[in-house]
N, C-alpha and C positions, 0 to 999 in steps of 0.2 A: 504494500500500500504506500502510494507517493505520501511524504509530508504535506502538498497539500489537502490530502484527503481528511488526513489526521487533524489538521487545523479545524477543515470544514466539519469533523463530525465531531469535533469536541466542541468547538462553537456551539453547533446545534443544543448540544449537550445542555453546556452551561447559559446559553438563553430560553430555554426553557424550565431551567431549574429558577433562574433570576425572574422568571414571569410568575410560577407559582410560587416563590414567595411573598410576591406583590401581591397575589390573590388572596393569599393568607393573611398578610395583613393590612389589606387595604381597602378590599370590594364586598368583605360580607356585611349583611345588611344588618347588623348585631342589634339595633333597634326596632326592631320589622316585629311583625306577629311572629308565634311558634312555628309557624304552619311556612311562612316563606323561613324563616331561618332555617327550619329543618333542610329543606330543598335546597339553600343555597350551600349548606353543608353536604351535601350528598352530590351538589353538583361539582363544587370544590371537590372534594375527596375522588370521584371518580374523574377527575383531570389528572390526581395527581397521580391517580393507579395507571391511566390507560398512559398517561408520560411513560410509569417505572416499568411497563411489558415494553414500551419500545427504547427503552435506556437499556433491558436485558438483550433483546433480541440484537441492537447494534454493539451490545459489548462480544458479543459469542461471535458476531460475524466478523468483528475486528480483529476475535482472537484468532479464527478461522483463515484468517490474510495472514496476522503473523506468523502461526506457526507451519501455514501451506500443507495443513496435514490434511491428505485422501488417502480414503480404505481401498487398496489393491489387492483383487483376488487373489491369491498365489494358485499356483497347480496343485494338485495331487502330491505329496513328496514319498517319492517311492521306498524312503529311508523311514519311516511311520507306519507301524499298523491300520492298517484300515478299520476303522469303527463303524461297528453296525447301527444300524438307526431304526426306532419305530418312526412308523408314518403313519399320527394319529387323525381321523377322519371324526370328527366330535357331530354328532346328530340328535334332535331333540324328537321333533313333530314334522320336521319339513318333506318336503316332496320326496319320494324315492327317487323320483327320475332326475329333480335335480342330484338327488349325492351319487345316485348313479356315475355322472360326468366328472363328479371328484373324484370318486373311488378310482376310476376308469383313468384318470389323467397320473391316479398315482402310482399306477403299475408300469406308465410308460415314464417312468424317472429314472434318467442316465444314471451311474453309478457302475466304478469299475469291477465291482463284484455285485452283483445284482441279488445272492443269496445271501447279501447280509442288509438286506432292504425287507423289514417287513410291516405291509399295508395294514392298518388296523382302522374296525370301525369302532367307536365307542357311540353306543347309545343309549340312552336312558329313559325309551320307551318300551324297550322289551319287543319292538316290534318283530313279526316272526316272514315278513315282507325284506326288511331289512338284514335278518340272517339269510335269507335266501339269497339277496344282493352278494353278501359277500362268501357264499357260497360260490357262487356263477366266478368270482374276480382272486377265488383261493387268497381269501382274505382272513384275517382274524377278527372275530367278533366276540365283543362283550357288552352285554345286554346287561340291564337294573332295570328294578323296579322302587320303587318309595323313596326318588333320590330329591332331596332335600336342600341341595347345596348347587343347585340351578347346574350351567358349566362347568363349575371346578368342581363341584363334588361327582358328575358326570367322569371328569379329567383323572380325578385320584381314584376314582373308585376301580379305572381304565389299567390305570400304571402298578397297581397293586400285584397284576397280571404280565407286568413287560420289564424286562431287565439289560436294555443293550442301554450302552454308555449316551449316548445323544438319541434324542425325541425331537421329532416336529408336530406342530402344533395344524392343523387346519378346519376350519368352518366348513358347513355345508355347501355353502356354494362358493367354495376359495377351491377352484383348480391349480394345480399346481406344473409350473410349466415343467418341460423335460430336464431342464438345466439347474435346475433348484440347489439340489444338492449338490453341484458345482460353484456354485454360488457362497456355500454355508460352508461345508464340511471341510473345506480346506481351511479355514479361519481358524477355525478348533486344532484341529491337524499341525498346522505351525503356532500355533498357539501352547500345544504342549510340547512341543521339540522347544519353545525359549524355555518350561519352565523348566526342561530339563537342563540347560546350561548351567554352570557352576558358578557363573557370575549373576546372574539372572535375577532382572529388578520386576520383569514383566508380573503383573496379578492373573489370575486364571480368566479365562475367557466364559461365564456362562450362560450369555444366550447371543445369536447374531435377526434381528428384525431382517425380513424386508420388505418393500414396500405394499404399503396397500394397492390395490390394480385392482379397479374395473371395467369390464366391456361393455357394459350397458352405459349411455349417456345418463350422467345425474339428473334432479330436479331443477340445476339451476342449468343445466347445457339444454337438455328437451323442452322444458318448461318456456325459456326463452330464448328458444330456435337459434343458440350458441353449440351446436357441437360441433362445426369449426373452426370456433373462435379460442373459449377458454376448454381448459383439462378440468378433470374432476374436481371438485372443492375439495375433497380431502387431499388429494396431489401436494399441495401447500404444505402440510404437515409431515406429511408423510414423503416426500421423495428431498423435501426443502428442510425443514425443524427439525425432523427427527436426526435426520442426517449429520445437521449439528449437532445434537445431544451425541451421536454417537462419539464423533469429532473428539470428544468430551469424559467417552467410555460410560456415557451414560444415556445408551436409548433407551427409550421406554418402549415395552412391551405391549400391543395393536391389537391381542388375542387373535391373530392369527399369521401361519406364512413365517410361523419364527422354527428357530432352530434351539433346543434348551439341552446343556451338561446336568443329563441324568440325575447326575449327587449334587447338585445347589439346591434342584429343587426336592430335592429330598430333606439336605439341611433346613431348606428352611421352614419344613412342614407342609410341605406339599403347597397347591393352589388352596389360596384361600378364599373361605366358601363366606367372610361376613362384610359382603360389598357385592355391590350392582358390576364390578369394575373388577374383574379376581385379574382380569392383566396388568391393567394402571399398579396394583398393589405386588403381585406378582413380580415386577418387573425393578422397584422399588428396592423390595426387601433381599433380590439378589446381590444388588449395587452394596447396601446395608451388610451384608456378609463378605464380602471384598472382594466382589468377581465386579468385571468389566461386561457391559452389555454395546456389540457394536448395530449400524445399520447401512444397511447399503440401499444404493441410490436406483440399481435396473429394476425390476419390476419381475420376478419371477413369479406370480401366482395372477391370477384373474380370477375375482367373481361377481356378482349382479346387487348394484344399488337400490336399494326401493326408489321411486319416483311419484308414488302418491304421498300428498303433504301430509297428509293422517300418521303412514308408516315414519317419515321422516321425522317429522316431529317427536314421536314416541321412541324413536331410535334415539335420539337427541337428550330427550328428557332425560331417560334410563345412565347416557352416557355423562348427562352434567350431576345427577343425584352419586352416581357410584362414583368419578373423582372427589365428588366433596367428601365420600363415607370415607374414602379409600384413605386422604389427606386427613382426614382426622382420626382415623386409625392408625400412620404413619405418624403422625406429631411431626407434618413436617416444618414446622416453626419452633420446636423444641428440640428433637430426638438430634444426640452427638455423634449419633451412630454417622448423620448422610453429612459428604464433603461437602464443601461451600458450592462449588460447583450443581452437585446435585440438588440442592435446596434450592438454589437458584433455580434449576431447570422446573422443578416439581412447582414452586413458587408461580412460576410463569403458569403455568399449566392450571395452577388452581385460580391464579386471574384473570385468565381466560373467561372459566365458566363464568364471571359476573362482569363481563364485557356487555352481557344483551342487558343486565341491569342497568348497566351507566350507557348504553344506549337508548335506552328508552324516556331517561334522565336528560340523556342530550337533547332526543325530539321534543320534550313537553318544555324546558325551558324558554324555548324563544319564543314557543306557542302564547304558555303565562305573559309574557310581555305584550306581544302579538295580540294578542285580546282581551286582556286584563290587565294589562300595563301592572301586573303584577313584579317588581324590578327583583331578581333575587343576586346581582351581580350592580356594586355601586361603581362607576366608571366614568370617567370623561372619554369620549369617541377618543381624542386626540392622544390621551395619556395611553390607552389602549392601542390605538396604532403602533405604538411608540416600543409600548412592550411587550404585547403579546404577537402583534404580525411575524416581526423578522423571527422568532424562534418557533413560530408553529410553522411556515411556510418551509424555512431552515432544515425543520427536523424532516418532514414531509418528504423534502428532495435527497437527503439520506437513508430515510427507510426506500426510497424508490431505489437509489443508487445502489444501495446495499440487498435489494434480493434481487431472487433473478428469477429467468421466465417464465414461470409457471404461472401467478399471478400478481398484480398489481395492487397498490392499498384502495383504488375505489371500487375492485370489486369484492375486496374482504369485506369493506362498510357496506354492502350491499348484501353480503350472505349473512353478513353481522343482525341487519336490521330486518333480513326475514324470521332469523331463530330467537329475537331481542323477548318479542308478545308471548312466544310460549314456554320462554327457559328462562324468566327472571323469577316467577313466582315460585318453581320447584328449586332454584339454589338457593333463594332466599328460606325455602322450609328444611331443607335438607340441612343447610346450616344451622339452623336453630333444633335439628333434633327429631322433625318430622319426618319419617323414613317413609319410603315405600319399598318395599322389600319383594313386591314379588316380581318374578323374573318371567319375562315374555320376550318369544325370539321375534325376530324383525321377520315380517312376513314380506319374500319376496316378489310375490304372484302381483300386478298390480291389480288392485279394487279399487273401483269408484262408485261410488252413492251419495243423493243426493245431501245428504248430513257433511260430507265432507267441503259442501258450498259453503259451511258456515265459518269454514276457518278463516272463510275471507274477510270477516266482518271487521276485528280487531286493526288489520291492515288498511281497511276502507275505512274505518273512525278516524285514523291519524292520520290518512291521505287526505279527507275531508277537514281536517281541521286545521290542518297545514296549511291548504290549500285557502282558506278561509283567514287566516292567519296573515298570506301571505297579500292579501287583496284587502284586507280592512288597514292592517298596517302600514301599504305605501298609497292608499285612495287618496286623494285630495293633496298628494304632499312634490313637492317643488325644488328645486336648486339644492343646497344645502342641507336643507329635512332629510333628501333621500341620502347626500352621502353619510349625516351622521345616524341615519338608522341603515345604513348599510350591512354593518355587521349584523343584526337582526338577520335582515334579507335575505343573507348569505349562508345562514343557517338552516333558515327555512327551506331555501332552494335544493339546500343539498338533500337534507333529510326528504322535501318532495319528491325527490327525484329516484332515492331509492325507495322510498317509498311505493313509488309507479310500479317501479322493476316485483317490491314485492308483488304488490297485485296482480298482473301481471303472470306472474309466477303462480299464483294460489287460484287463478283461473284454469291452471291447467291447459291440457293439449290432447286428442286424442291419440291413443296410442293404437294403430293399426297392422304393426307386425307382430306377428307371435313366436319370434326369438329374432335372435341379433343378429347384423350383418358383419361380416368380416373382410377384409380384401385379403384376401388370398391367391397367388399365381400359384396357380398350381398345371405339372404337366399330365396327360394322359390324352386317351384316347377315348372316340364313339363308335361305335357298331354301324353299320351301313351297306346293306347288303351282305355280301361273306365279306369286308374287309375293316381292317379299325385304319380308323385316320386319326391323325394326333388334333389334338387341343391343347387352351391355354384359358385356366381360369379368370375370372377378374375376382369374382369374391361369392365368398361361401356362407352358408348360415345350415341350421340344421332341416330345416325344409324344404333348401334347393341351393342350388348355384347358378351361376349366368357362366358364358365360355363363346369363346371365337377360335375359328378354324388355326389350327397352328401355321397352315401351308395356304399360296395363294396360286400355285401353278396348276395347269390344264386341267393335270389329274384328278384335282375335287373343285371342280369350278361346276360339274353335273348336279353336284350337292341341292337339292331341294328340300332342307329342315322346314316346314308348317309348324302353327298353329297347331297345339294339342296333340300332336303327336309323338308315339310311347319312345322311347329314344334308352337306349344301355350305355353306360357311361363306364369306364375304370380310370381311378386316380392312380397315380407312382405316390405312394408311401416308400419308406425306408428299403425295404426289405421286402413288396411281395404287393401287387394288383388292388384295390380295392373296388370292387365291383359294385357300383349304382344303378337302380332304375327309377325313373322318371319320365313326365311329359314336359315337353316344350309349352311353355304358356304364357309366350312373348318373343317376340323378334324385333331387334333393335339395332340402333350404329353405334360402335363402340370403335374410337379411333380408326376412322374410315372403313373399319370391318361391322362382318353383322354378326351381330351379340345375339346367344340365345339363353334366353332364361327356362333352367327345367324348376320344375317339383318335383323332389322326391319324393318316392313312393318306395315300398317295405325294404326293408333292410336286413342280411341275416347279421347275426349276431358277431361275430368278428367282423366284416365290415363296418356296422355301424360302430363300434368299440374304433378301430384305426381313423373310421371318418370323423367322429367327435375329437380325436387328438389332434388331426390334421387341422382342424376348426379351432380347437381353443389353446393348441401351444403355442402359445407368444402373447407379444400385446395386442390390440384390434387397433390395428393402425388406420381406421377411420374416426378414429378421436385423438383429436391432441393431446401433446405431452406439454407444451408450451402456448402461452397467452399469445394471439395474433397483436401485435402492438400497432397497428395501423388501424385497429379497429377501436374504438373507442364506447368507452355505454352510453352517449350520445347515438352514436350510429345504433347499437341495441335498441336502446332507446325507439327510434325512430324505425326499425325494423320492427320492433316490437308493435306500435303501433299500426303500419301501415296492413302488415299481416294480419291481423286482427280485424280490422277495416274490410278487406278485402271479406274474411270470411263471412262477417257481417253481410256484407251486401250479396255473397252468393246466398245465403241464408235466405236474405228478404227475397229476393229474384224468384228464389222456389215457392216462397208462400207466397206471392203475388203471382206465380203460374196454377198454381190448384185454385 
């Protein structure tokens, strides 16, 4: 990092720090009623919070410049034993068919001795559906009944049965790509050849993350026709934060896609079963016992996000109630056990969860003024320019400067302000002691009904009063008026505007595919007469594929593919044909060729197994991994509208034809 970057972000620093002190003793309304004091106190205090998450996050990234440390795979070291691994497959109630395509992706996981790979299903439904599953994939299964202790006590109740030195961790619907264990296993691998050196300052290594990865577009890419603008909202966390914490030897554990040393978690009593959150806790108490947790940045696993706002939210809640239990189980503002580093990291993480509070704090404030001339900040316009502009603008262009492409800080404030209305209330209870304890998994199927229109209402109140806010406060006003109620405006504007997006959002989209598309080239051949002609994919899904001729000389220029007609397909897998039938039900141009779209139709059983792996190992490189920066949520914005418009008036057109 040049010195002047150092200057620039410590500036940032220290004018921001010299602004809230000014707040502190200059602008609260300490004569006011209880009722603004309280709020101006809570608006204070979550200034100074949402400062110290971006005073951590620029110190880790600055540490991240200085000491230029990246996690490098190493190989295989063929001077090391190879360690055998369970490959745990954690099932509650969900789909067969989805664990199916886990089970299935985990037997095709590289590994230079493949008989010391063993696939395991853990569930704790007893279901006899699901032993038959892992019958069919020569898997191990253990089934409960009466389990008490949601996921972890699923996890221990699993392990009590499995004895090889390294375990992975995965979800129902977390497939796991082919390379996984290339990814992980070698980490550990050189990790116990340092501990074995005689000089050796290294700590034991025991767990390595990696990242969360989904192929379905989220609520916030489908919702608002961004799937190829922005990456998934967890992306940010997960390929960008966590990566630092690893930086740090201190990731935190995702509950799924990790790799865990057998004996940590045995030391430290297995997963613990009294949190909504047994990873966040999990993940903690290994660091606590003096092992390093790494995380790497590629994406070895893929599974499916809810995208109805019903599941998301309830995904959300579960995850802001179990860091709070987790953290206060953890004492991680007390306990001497976590390094400075790690308190820190955990710290961030629990101020996090009360981001949508001092969000929601943010929007009502300007509002108060805005139509109540309720003041809860005492300020001269000019005194404020003077010292809150240059260190908010300041800091702003350093947290931009300082991450990188996944996402931007206006659309964190945007995902910030859709989760704000329904996760301030449950951290606010969960702090003071009100639990909700019972454990429900994220249902991935999407549903919709019409109860779920109500989620919109909370988002439509603040868009309406904003919006009201923002038209009573600048009515009748002229020259000067408007610049010193400027900053007003400017608040207003902003929070309208994400506001939109939520709405927007919470309108939903309909969803008319019934699984994901993939782009996939893949080579093979079609049937045609007695002869196969080669082909070339463009992209796959589990109900069909599309392909164009691989050849354009004389020989298949005869070629007449129709409409709906039954067509035999074989793809080149690794190792051996996989044999598809399907109809044609579509002909199309695909770079100056004509593209044919089949539907599949039955599958035998090894086929379908190789075709599913062909489909989900990798990432679905039809969704970004990085923010399009050319695109702006202006432009969103304005897409967002126009589309909506459009559907509208097809709408009316139909009812004004009947």
């Amino acid at each position: 990092m040049s010195n002047f970057k150092k200057i620039i972000y410590s500036l940032a620093v220290i004018l921001s720090i010299i602004y809230l002190i000014w707040r502190l003793l200059f602008t609260i309304p300490w004569h006011a009623s209880i009722f603004v004091l309280i709020f101006a106190l809570l608006l204070v205090g979550s200034e100074i919070f949402s400062n110290l998450t971006a005073f951590i996050l620029i110190f880790f990234r600055m540490l991240a410049f200085k000491n230029r440390r990246t996690l490098t795979i190493p190989d295989y070291d063929s001077e090391q034993p190879l360690p055998a691994i369970d490959i745990i497959v954690v099932t509650h109630n969900e789909d067969v068919e989805l664990l199916r395509k886990t089970v299935n992706a985990a037997t095709f996981i590289d590994y230079p001795d493949k008989s010391k790979v063993n696939v395991v299903i853990s569930d704790d439904s007893n279901r006899p559906e699901v032993k038959a599953l892992a019958d069919e994939y020569h898997a191990a299964y253990y089934g409960m009944t009466g389990n008490t202790g949601a996921k972890a006590g699923n996890i221990n109740h699993t392990l009590q049965f499995l004895h090889a030195p390294l375990f992975a961790i995965f979800d129902t619907d977390m497939m796991p790509f082919s390379g996984f264990l290339n990814d992980t296993v070698p980490l550990f691998m050189a990790n116990f050849k340092q501990l074995q050196a005689a000089d050796n300052t290294d700590k034991p290594l025991g767990f390595v993350q990696t990242p969360q990865s989904f192929y379905n577009a989220d609520i916030f890419q489908f919702n608002l026709f961004s799937e190829k603008i922005v990456p998934n909202e967890q992306d940010f966390f997960s390929r960008d934060v966590n990566v630092l914490n690893g930086n740090n030897d201190t990731a935190l554990f995702t509950g799924s896609n990790a790799v865990f040393l057998r004996k940590v978690v045995d030391e430290v009593g297995g997963f613990p079963t009294d949190t909504l959150t047994e990873d966040f806790e999990l993940g903690t108490e290994i660091n606590m016992a003096g092992y390093i947790s790494l995380a790497t940045s590629q994406p070895q696993s893929s599974g499916i996000t809810p995208i109805d706002l019903k599941g998301v939210i309830k995904q959300r809640t579960r995850w802001a109630r179990g860091v709070i239990q987790s953290c206060r189980n953890l004492h991680i503002f007390t306990n001497r056990k976590l390094s400075w580093k790690n308190r820190l990291i955990l710290l961030n993480t629990y101020l996090y969860w009360w981001s949508f509070s001092r969000r929601i704090i943010y929007i009502i404030a300007p509002i108060l003024y805005a139509l109540f001339k309720i003041q809860v900040v005492m300020a001269n316009f000019w005194i404020l320019m003077v010292v809150w502009a240059p260190g908010y603008f300041l800091l702003h262009y350093v947290l931009k400067d300082t991450s990188d492409a996944i996402r931007n800080e206006r659309w964190g404030e945007i995902q910030e302000t859709f989760f704000a209305p329904y996760l301030f209330i449950p951290v606010i209870l969960e702090t003071l002691g009100i639990k909700a304890r019972k454990f429900k998994v994220t249902e991935k199927n999407v549903t919709f009904s019409l109860l779920d229109k109500l989620y919109i209402i909370p988002y439509f109140l603040l868009w309406s009063a904003t919006l009201i806010s923002i038209i009573k406060f600048n009515y009748g006003k002229f020259g000067s008026e408007i610049l010193v109620g400027s900053v007003i405006t400017f608040w207003l504007l902003m929070h309208f505007i994400n506001l939109s997006f939520c709405l927007f959002i919470a309108m939903g989209r309909p969803v008319y595919r019934k699984s994901e598309r993939f782009s996939r080239q893949l080579t093979g051949d079609f049937w045609f007469g007695n002869t196969w002609y080669p082909i070339k994919t463009h992209d796959a899904s589990e109900g069909g594929l599309s392909f164009s001729l691989a050849q354009t000389n004389r020989d298949i220029n005869h070629l007449t593919l129709q409409r709906n007609q039954d067509i035999r397909l074989r793809l080149k897998s690794t190792d051996q044909y996989i044999h598809l039938n399907g109809r044609i039900m579509r002909v199309s141009q695909f770079n100056g060729r004509l593209s044919y779209s089949v539907q599949l139709t039955t599958l035998a059983a090894n086929d379908r197994n190789h075709y599913l792996q062909l489909i989900y190992n990798g990432f679905n490189d039809t969704l970004p991994q990085t923010q399009d920066a050319w695109i702006s949520p202006f432009d969103e914005l304005y897409t967002n509208i126009m589309v909506r418009l459009q559907t509208m008036e097809r709408r009316l057109s139909r009812w004004l034809r009947f």
